[in-house]
N, C-alpha and C positions, 0 to 999 in steps of 0.2 A: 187948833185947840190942843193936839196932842203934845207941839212943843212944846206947849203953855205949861201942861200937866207936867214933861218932864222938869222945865226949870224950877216948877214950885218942888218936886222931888229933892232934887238937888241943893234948894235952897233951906231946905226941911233937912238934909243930911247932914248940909256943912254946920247947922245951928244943932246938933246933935237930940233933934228933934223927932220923936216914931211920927209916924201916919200911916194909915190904912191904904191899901192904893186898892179900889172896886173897876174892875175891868170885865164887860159885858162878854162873855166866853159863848154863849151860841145864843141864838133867836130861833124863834118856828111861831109863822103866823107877823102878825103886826105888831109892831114896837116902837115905842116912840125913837130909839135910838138902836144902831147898830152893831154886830159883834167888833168887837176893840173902842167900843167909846169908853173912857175913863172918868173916874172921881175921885178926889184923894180928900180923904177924911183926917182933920188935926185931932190931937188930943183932946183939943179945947171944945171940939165939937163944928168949929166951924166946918166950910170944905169950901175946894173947888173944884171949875167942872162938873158933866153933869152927866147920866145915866138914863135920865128920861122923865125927873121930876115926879112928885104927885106920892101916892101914896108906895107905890113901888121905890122909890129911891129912898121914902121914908126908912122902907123897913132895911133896905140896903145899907143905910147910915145906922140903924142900930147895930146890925151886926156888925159895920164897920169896930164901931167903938168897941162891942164886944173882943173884936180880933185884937183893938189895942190893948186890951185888959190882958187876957190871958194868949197871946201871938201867936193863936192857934188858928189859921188861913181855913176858909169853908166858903162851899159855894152858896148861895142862895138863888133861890126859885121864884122870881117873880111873874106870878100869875094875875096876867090883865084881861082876862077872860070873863071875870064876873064882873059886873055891875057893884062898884061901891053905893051905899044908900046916899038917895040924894043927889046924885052926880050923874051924867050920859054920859061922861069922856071913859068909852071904854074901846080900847089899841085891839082888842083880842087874840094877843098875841101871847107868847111865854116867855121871858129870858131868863137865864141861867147867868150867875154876875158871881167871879172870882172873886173873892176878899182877903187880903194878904197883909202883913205888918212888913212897914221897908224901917229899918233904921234901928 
């Protein structure tokens, strides 16, 4: 997957196109994905790749977009510790997810 992430980078630069690149920087506890898995966020909103899905990548994709707004890189804390309403699937774990503007 990570070469996959890099050619859509690549393919995103040579089209003079921004994207967000979200790269999972530490874990502590359970996660659905591990330190260095990747997502890369388009303008348009789509992505690829993936983080760990669910409501955590959610929020990850908003601040992706954010980053493309004003290309100011921030880490974001997603906490899989509580119980969403409604849902069991809980990781009980924390990740900490890089978000950066490439392009």
């Amino acid at each position: 997957m990570q070469a996959e992430i890099y050619r859509e980078i690549a393919r995103a630069l040579e089209r003079g196109e921004p994207l967000a690149l979200a790269t999972v920087a530490r874990t502590r506890g359970s996660t659905p994905r591990k330190t260095g898995a990747k997502m890369v966020v388009r303008a348009d909103g789509s992505f690829f790749g993936t983080i760990g899905g669910g409501c955590g990548e959610a929020e990850v994709w908003q601040a992706a977009m954010d980053v493309l707004q004003d290309g100011k890189p921030r880490i974001v804390t997603v906490d899989l510790t509580e119980p969403t309403s409604g849902e069991d699937k809980i990781c009980g774990g924390v990740m900490d997810v890089f978000v950066e503007r490439i392009g």
